[in-house]
C-alpha positions, 0 to 999 in steps of 0.5 A: 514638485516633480520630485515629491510627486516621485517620492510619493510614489515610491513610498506607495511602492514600498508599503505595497511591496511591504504589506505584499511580503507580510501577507505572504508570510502570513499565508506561508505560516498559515499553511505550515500550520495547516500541514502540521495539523493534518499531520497531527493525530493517531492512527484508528486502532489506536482508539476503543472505538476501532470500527472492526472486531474480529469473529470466532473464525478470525475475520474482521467484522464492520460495527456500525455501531463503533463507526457512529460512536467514532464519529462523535468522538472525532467530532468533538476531539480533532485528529485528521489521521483517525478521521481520514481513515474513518472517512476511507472505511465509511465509503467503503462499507456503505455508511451512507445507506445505513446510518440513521439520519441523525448519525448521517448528519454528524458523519456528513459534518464529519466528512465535509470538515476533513474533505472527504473526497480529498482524503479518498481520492488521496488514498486510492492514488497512493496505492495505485502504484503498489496495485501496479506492482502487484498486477505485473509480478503476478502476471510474470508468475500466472499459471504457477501456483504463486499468488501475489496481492495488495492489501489495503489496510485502512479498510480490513474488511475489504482489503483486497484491492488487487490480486493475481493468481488469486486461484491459488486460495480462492480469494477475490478483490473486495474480501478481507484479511484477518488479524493482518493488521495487529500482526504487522504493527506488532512485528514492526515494534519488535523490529521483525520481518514477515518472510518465508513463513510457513502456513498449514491450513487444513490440508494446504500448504504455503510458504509465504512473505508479507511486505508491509506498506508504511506511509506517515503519519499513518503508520502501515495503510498496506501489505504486499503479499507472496503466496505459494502453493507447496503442495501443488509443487510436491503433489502435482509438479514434481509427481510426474516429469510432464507435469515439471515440464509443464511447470518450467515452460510456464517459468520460461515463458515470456511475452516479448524480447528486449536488447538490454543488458542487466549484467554486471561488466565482469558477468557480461563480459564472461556471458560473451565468452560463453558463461550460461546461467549463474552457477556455472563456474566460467573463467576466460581461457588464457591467452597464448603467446606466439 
């Protein structure tokens, strides 16, 4: 009896642990599946309905018009990466407060059907850390003429999420970028960097470098960029030897003082001995013999 009793009861044992591992399985395949889904898709621009076009001057322009008729598309065709972007660019230019309540219904429809505040709160997390870079280089560079910036390509009309320096072409967190966008991705099939170009607008001049942010599926979501004002260096800068000065006491600058080393065992060793800066050609004297 005892037996039986045991045997039972490890037969309910293995069927419960059986069925436990069929419905993990099923669970792990099921969230495979979801992932490939949400990786499925092409990017906004990629469709006629791209909410943006650009003006006579260049500047991208919110269509509220195109957003609504994106919105129907992707309600009837599923693609997460169009739809978490159009999510990103709908928040961010206000969709709500325009929208007629019929289009508020299908965006909301939209929205809650791709978990929109995930998509957002992703979103803002995955530059945060570009926006960190961005604020302590620019800082290491204040004062000089050298701008540095984030641009957050999802939303072109209000790119700028982070900027320093930003007296340098007069632009401020929540302005746009022009034809960035097209610019890079056309770069990027013909395999070409964006670095130490030169701009000349009106009177100014720039020399600059654009670092696309790439993140897949999606494709380039940013863009770090460096702007540096050449006329201040050869109109202000190198006019007088006050104002050079002034320029390099601002490149010497620093806020604090660490005990770290950052040389290479060879240049550390000819630092001890006396070497100055990289240039400076610095052998160790030659030991003599008694």
């Amino acid at each position: 009896m005892a037996e039986s009793t045991f045997a039972s009861l490890a037969r309910d044992i293995g069927i419960n642990l059986l069925v436990s591992l069929v419905l993990f399985a099923v669970g792990y395949l099921v969230g495979r599946w979801r992932v490939r889904r949400q990786l499925h898709g092409r990017n906004l621009e990629q469709y006629d309905f791209y909410p943006f076009a650009n003006d006579a001057d260049g500047f991208p322009q919110f269509s509220l018009e195109q957003f609504t008729r994106g919105v129907r598309h992707l309600l009837r065709h599923a693609d997460a990466t169009a739809a978490s972007q159009m999510i990103v660019i709908g928040e961010q230019n206000g969709v709500r407060y325009q929208l007629s309540p019929e289009a508020l219904a299908a965006y909301e429809k939209l929205y809650t059907r791709y978990q929109g505040q995930q998509v957002l709160a992703d979103s803002s997390e995955y530059l945060e850390n570009y926006r960190r870079i961005v604020r302590l280089f620019g800082a290491t560079f204040r004062g000089m003429g050298i701008e540095i910036l984030l641009h957050d390509l999802v939303n072109p009309s209000r790119s700028i999420t982070c900027i320093q320096g930003g007296e340098v072409t007069g632009r401020v967190e929540g302005m746009s970028t022009t034809k960035l966008v097209i610019d890079l991705k056309r770069r990027r099939a013909l395999n070409q960097d964006k670095l130490n170009y030169g701009l000349e607008i009106g009177a100014r001049r720039f020399k600059c470098t654009t670092v696309p942010i790439l993140r897949e599926p999606h494709g380039i979501v940013g863009a770090i960029c460096m702007n540096i004002d050449v006329n201040y260096i050869r109109d202000h800068v190198l006019a007088s030897p006050a104002a050079a000065e002034e320029f390099f006491r601002s490149y010497c600058a620093t806020d604090m003082q660490l005990d770290e080393n950052i040389l290479s065992r060879p240049e550390y060793e000819r630092a001890l001995a006396g070497k100055r800066h990289w240039r400076e050609r610095h052998e160790p004297a030659a030991a003599t013999s008694s």
